[in-house]
N, C-alpha and C positions, 0 to 999 in steps of 0.2 A: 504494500500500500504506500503514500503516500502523505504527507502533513505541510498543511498551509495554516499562518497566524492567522485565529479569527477575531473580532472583535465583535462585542455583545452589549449591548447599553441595555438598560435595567431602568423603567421608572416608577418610583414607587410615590403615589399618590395617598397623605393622610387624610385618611375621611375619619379622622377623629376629633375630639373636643379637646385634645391635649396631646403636647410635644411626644412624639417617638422616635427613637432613638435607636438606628439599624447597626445590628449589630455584626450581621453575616448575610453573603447571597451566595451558595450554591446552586451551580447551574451544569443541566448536562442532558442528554438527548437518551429518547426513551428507546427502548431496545427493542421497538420496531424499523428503526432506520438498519439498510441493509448496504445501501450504494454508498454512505458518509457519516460522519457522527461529530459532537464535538468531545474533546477529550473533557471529562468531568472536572471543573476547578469551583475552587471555594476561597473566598477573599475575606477578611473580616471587614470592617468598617467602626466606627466610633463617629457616625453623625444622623445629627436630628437635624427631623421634618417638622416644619411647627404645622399647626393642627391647618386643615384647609390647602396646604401646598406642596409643590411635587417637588422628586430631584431627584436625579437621572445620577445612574452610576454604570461607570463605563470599564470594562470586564473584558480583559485579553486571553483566550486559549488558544487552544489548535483543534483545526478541523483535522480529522484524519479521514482520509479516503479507500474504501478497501480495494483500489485499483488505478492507476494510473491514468488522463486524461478526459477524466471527469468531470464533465460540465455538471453544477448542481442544478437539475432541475426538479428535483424531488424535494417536497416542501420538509421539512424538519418538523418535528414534535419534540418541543422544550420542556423540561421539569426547572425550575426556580423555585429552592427552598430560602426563604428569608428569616432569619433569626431578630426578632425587637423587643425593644423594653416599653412600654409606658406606664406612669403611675408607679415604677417600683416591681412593676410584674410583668413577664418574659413570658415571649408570643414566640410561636413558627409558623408561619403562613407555607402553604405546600401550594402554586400553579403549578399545573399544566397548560401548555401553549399550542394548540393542533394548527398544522399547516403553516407552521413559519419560513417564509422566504426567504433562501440567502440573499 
């Protein structure tokens, strides 16, 4: 196979009444993709969302390809676990992303 750097921006909107505080995003392709995948990475973080607004966090791994000259046309299915704090008490949010476009 084959690896190219991929890059993945992440945005996480607070629809809360109060500051949270992201602590981790792992991200990695469900084990249905069979032509590409991303290599699974997890990043910590140490920033807050104030309640009402968004912010984009931007996330470097590697596509890996199980074959050489592979145009991506097959859409992706993402998992994004994100680890937050608010109020003093520790949230994991688990997406799922179907049919993501490289």
């Amino acid at each position: 196979g084959t690896t190219a750097p991929a890059a993945v921006d992440v945005t996480i909107k607070n629809r809360a009444t109060v500051p949270i505080q992201v602590r981790r995003i792992r991200l990695s392709t469900t084990s249905s993709m069979t032509d590409y995948a991303l290599q699974p990475m997890e990043r910590m973080f140490n920033e807050a969302v104030p309640p009402g607004e968004s912010k984009t966090f931007p996330l470097s791994t590697t596509a890996l390809a199980s074959r050489g000259g592979i145009t991506p046309a097959e859409p992706m299915n993402l998992r994004a676990e994100i680890s937050l704090e608010a109020n003093g008490s520790r949230y994991r949010e688990i997406f799922t992303l179907l049919g993501v476009l490289p």
